[in-house]
C-alpha positions in Angstrom: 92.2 191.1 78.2 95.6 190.1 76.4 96.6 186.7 78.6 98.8 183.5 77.5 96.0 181.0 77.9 92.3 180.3 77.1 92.4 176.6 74.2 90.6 175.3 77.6 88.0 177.6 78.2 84.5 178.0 76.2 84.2 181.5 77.8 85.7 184.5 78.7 86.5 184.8 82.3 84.1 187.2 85.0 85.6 190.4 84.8 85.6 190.8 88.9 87.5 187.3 88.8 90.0 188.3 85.8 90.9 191.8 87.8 91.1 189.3 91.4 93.2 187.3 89.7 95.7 189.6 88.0 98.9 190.9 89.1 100.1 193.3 86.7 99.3 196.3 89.2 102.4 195.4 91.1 104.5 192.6 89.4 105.4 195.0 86.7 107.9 196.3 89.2 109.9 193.3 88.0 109.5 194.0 83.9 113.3 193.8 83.5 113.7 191.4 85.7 111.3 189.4 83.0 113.1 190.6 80.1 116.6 189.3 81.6 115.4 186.1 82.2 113.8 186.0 78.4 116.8 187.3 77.0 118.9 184.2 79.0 116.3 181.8 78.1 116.2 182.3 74.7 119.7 182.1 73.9 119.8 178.8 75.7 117.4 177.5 73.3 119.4 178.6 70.1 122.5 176.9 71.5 120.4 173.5 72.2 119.4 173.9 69.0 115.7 174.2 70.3 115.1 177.3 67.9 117.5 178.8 65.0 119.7 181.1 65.7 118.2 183.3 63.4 114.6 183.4 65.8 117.1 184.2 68.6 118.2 187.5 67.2 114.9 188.3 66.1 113.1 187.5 69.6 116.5 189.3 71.3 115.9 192.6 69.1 112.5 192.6 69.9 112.9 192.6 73.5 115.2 195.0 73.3 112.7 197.4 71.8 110.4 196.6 74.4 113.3 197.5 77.0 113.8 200.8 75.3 110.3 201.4 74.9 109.1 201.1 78.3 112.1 203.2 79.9 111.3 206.4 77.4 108.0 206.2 78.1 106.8 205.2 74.3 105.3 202.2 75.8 103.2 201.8 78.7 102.5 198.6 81.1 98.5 198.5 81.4 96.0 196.7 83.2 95.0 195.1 79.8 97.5 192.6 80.7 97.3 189.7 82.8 100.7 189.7 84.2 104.0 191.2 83.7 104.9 188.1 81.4 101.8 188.7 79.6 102.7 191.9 78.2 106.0 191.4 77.4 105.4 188.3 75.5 101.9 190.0 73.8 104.0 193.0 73.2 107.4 190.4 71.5 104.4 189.0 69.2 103.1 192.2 67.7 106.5 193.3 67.3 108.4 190.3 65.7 105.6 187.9 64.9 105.6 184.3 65.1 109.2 184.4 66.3 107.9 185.6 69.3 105.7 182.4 69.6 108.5 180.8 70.8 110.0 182.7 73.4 107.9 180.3 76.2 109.4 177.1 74.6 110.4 174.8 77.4 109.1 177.5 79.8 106.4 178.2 82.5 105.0 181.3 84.2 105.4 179.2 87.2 109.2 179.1 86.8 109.5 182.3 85.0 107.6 184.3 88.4 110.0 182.4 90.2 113.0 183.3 88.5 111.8 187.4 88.2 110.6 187.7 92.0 114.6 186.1 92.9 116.1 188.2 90.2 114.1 190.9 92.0 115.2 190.3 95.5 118.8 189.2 95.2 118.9 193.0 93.7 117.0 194.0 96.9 119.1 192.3 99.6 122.7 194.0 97.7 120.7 197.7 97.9 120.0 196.8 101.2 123.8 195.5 102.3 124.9 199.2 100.3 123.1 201.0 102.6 123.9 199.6 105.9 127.6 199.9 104.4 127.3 203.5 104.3 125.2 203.0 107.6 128.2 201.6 109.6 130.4 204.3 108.3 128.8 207.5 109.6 128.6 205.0 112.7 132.5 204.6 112.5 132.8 208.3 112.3 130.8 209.3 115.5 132.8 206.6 117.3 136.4 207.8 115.9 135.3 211.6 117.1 133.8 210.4 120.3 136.6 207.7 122.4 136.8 210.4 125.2 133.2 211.3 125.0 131.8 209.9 128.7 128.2 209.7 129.0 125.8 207.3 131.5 125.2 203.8 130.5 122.0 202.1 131.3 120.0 198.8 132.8 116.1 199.5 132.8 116.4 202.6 131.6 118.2 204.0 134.9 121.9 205.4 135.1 124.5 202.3 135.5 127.9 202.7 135.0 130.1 205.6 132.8 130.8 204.4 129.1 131.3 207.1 126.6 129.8 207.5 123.1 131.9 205.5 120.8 131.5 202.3 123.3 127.6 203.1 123.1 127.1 203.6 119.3 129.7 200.7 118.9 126.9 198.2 120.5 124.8 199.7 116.9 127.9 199.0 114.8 127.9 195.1 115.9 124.2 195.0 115.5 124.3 196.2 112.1 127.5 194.0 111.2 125.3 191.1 112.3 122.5 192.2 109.9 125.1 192.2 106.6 126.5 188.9 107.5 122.4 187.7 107.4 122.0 188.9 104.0 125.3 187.6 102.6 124.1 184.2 104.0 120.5 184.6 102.6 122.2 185.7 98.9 124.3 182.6 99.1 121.5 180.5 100.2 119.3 181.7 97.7 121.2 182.0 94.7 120.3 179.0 92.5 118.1 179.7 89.4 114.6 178.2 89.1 114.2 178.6 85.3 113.6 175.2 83.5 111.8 174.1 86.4 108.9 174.0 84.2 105.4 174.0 85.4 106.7 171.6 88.3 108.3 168.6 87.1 110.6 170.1 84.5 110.1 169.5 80.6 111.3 167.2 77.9 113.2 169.9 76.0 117.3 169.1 76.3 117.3 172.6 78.1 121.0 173.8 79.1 119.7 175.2 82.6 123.7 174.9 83.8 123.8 178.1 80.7 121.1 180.1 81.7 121.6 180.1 85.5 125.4 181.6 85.2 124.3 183.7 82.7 122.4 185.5 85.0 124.6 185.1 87.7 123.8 182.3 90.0 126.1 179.3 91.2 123.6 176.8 89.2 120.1 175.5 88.9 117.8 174.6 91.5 118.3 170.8 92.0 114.6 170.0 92.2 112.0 171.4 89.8 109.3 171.1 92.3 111.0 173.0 94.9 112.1 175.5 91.9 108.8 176.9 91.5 107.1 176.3 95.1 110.4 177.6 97.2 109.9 181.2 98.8 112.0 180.4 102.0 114.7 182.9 100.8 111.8 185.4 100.7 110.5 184.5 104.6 114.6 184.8 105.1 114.9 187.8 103.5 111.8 189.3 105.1 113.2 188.4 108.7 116.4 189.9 108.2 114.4 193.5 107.6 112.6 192.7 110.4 115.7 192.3 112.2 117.0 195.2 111.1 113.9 197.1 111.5 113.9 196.4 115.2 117.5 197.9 115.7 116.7 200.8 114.0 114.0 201.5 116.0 115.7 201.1 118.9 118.1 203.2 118.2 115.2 205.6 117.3 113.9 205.0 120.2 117.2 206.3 122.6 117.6 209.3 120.0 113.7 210.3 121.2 115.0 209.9 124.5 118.0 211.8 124.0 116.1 214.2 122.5 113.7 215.1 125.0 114.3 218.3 127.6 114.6 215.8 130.2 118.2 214.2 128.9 119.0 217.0 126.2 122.0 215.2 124.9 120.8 215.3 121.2 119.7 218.2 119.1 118.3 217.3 115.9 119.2 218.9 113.1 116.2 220.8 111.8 116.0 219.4 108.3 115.3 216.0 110.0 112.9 217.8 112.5 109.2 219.2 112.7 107.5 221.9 114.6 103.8 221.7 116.3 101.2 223.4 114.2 100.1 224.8 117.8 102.9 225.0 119.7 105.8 227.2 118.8 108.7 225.6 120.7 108.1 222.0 120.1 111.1 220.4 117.6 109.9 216.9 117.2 112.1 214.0 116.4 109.7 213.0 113.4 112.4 210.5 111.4 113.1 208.7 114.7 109.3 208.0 115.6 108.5 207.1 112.0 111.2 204.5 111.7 110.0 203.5 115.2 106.8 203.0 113.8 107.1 201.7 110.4 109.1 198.4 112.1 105.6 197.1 112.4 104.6 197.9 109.1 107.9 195.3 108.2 107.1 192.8 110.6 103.0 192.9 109.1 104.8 191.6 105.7 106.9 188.6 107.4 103.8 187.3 109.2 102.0 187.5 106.0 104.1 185.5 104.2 104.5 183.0 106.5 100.9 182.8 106.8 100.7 182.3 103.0 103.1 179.6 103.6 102.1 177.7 105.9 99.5 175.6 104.3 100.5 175.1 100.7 100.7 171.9 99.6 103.2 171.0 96.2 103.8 172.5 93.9 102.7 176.0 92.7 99.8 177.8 94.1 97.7 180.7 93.0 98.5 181.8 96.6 102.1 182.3 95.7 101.0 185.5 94.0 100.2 187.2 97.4 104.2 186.9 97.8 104.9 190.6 96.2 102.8 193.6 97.4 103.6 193.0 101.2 107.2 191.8 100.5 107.6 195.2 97.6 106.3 197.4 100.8 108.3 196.1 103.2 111.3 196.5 101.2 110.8 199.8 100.0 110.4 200.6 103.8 113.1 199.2 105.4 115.9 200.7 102.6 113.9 204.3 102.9 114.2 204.2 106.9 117.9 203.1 106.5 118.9 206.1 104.0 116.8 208.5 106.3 117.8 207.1 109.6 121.6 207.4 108.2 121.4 210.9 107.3 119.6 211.9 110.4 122.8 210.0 112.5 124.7 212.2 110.4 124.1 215.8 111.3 122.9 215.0 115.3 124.7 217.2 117.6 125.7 215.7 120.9 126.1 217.5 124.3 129.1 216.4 125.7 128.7 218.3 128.5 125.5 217.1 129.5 126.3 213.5 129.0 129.4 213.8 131.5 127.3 215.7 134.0 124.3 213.4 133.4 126.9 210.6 134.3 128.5 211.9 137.2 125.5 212.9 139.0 123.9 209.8 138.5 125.8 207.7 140.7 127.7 205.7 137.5 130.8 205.3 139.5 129.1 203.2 142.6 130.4 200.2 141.8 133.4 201.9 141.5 134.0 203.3 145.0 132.9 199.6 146.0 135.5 198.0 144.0 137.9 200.6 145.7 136.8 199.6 149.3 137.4 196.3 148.3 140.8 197.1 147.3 141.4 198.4 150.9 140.3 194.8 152.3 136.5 195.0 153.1 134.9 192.3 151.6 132.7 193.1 149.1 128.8 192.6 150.2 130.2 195.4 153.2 131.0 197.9 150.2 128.1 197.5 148.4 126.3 198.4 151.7 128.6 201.5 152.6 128.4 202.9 149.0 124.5 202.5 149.3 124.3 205.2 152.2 126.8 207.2 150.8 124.7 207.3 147.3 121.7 208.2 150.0 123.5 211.3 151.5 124.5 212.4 148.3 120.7 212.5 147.3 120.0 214.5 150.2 123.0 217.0 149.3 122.5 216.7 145.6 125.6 216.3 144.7 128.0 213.6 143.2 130.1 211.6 145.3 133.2 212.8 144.1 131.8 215.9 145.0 132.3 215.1 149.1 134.8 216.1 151.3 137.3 212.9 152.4 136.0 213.7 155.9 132.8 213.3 154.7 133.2 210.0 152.9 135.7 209.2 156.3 132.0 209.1 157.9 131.0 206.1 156.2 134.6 204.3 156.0 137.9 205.2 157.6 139.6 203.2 155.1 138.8 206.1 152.2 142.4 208.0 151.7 143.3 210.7 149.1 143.8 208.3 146.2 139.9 207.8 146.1 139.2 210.7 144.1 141.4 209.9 141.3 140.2 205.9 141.5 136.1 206.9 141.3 136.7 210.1 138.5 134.9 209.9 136.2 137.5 209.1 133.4 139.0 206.5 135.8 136.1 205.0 135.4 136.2 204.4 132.0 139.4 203.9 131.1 140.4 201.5 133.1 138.2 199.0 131.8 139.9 197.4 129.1 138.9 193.9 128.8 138.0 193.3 125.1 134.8 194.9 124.1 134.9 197.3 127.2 134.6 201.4 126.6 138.3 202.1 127.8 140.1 204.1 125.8 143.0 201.0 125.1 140.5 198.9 124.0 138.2 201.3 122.1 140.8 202.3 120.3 141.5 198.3 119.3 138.0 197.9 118.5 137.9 201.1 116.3 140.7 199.8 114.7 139.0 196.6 113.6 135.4 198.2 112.5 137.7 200.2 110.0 139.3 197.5 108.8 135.9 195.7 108.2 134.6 198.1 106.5 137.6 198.1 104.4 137.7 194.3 103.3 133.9 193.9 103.5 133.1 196.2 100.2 130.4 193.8 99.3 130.1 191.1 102.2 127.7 189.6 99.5 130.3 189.2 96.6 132.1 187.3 99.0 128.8 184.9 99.9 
C-alpha cells in the first residue's frame, strides 16, 4: 500500500478500511489535472527560492516522464496507491529521488484535491458550453429551413393556436441560451485557485500563490484558505446547471416521442437513432429520446447527493469531501453524452409539414381567431367567444375545419361573417400576423433568427468572455 503518510501510526491500516478509504478507482480520472498543478507548484517554489532551481528541473523532468508514461501505456495507475496524488508523487520519488521529496513542500492533499477536482470541472463546464454551441446551431438550422412551416401549438397538451416550427424549436434555442449563460457565470464564479490553501489555514512558506493561480489560468487565489479546501459550491452549481439542462432535454425528448408516435406522425426518426421490437416487426422506437428522458434522473440523483454530503459539514476539510467525484464524474459524462446524441438525433429528424398544417387546421387553432374577427365587426368579445364555441361544435359534428364552412353556414351563427373572413381565420393569417416581439410571424421570426445568428456568432466561447 504506497500512501504519503504513516510517522503516526504503530500499525498498518485494516485492509477493508484502507480499500473504504481510497479513491484511486475514480480520482485517477484527474492524473493530469494532478500533474498540472505539480508542475505550477513547483516552479513557484524555485522562484521563492523555497527549492533550487536545479530540484525544479529535476522534479519537472520527472513528471514529465510520468505524463508520457501513463498516456503510452508504459505505466499503469493501480490500486496499490492510495490516491491519485499518491502515485504520482511515489512514482516522482522512484524516478528522481530525493528531489522528488520535495514536490509537497508548502502543500496539502487537502488543497491539492481541491485544486485537481476544479481543474477538472472548469474543463467539464467548457466541453459542456462546446456542445450546446453546436446544439444551438443544428437548432438555428431547423428554424432558418422552417419560418413558413405551420404546425399546432399547445396548452395541456391539447391544440391552441397555429405557430410554425421555427417559433416552436426557437422556445429550445432560448432555453438552451439560458443554460450557456449559467455556465459562463459558474466558470467566472469559480475560477479562483485553492492551491496554497494548505491543510486549512495556509502555511508559513513565503508561497507566491498570485504565480501559480495565473499560471494555470485563474483570475487569483482563493481569498480564504479555509474556504479553499472546504468550498464545493461551484460543484452543487455546476451540478444544477446539468440538471437544468437535463430537464430541457428531456422535454424536448419528450415532444419528439410524441411527435413520433402514429397518433401525431409529424417526426420520423432517422433509423440510425432508432430501434426495432425483438417481437414486433413494425415498431421503430424513439430509443435516444426515451433514454435522455430517462437518464435526467440519473443527473438529478448526483445533485441531491452532493448536497446531501454538504449539508452537514462543519470547517474545514472532511473525509466526506471525497464522495464529491463518482456521482459528480457520472453525471457529467451523462449530461455531455445525451447532449452530443440528442444533437445528432435533432439533426437527421424528418418533419411532416403536411401533417403539422393539417393537424393545425383541424384542430380548431384559429378559434380565437374568428373571435378576434367578430370582434372587429363590433360584438363585444365574451359574445364571440360564445358564437365561435358552437361553431367549433358543429364543425365536430361535420368533421371538418372551420374554414372549411360555407359563409352561409357560418351566416347561421353570425350575420356579421362577410367574405373577408376566410382570408382573416387562414391558416397563414394566423400566423403571420402576429408580430409582437417573440411571436411566430414571419416579420418577427425572421428578426429573431436574425439575432440567434448573430449570438452564435459573437458568443464563440460565452465562457472566455466570463
Amino acid at each position: 500500500m504506497a500512501q504519503l503518510w504513516g510517522g503516526r501510526f504503530t500499525k498498518d491500516t485494516d485492509k477493508l478500511v484502507y480499500a473504504f478509504n481510497a479513491s484511486i478507482g475514480f480520482d485517477q480520472r484527474f492524473f493530469h489535472e494532478d500533474v498540472a498543478g505539480s508542475r505550477a507548484h513547483v516552479k513557484m517554489l524555485a522562484k521563492q527560492g523555497i527549492i533550487s532551481k536545479e530540484d525544479r528541473d529535476v522534479i519537472l523532468g520527472g513528471l514529465d516522464s510520468i505524463e508520457a508514461d501513463v498516456d503510452n501505456g508504459r505505466l499503469k495507475i493501480t490500486d496499490e496507491y492510495e490516491d491519485i496524488h499518491s502515485f504520482v508523487e511515489a512514482n516522482l520519488i522512484n524516478r528522481v529521488g530525493d528531489a522528488g521529496k520535495k514536490l509537497h513542500t508548502g502543500r496539502s492533499r487537502n488543497d491539492q484535491v481541491a485544486l485537481d477536482m476544479r481543474l477538472y470541472t472548469r474543463k467539464q463546464v467548457r466541453e459542456t458550453d462546446d456542445l450546446l454551441k453546436h446544439l444551438l446551431g443544428t437548432i438555428l438550422s431547423i428554424m432558418q429551413k422552417n419560418i413558413d412551416t405551420v404546425m399546432p401549438g399547445f396548452t395541456h397538451l391539447q391544440k391552441a393556436q397555429p405557430v410554425t416550427l421555427a417559433h416552436h424549436l426557437g422556445a429550445y434555442f432560448e432555453m438552451f441560451r439560458r443554460d450557456r449563460g449559467r455556465l459562463a457565470d459558474i466558470y467566472d464564479r469559480m475560477n479562483y485557485c485553492p492551491l496554497g490553501s494548505g491543510a486549512l489555514a495556509g502555511t508559513t512558506y513565503p508561497l507566491d500563490r498570485q504565480m501559480t493561480a495565473e499560471s494555470l489560468g485563474f483570475y487569483g487565489p482563493t481569498r480564504n484558505s479555509m474556504d479553499g479546501v472546504s468550498d464545493r459550491d461551484y460543484l452543487i452549481e455546476f451540478l444544477s446547471a446539468l440538471s437544468i439542462i437535463m430537464m430541457h432535454l428531456s422535454r424536448f425528448s419528450e415532444e419528439i416521442i410524441l411527435w413520433n408516435s402514429n397518433e401525431y406522425r409529424f417526426v420520423e426518426i432517422d433509423d440510425g437513432f432508432s430501434t426495432g421490437s425483438s417481437i414486433m416487426p413494425q415498431k421503430k422506437n424513439p430509443d435516444i429520446a426515451e433514454l435522455v428522458r430517462g437518464k435526467t434522473g440519473r443527473v438529478y440523483g448526483a445533485l441531491i447527493q452532493m448536497l446531501t454530503t454538504m449539508k452537514g459539514l462543519p470547517l474545514a476539510y472532511n473525509k466526506d469531501m471525497q464522495e464529491d467525484k463518482e456521482l459528480s464524474f457520472d453525471a457529467m459524462d451523462t449530461a455531455k453524452g445525451c447532449i452530443h446524441l440528442f444533437d445528432g438525433m435533432l439533426a437527421t429528424l424528418k418533419f411532416n409539414k403536411e401533417i403539422m398544417e393539417r393537424s393545425a387546421r383541424h384542430g380548431f387553432t384559429n378559434a380565437t381567431d374568428v373571435a378576434d374577427y367578430l370582434v372587429g365587426k363590433g360584438i363585444p368579445f365574451r359574445d364571440a367567444h360564445g358564437i365561435v364555441g358552437r361553431i367549433v361544435l358543429d364543425c365536430i359534428d361535420k368533421k371538418c375545419a372551420i374554414d372549411d364552412l360555407s359563409l352561409d353556414e357560418l351566416k347561421k351563427f353570425s350575420p356579421k361573417f362577410e367574405d373577408d373572413v376566410y382570408d382573416a381565420i387562414s391558416i397563414k393569417t394566423c400566423v403571420d400576423k402576429r408580430l409582437t416581439t417573440g411571436a411566430p410571424g414571419r416579420a418577427a421570426m425572421e428578426e429573431e433568427i436574425k439575432a440567434c445568428i448573430d449570438y452564435l456568432k459573437d458568443a464563440d466561447s460565452l465562457i472566455d468572455k466570463a
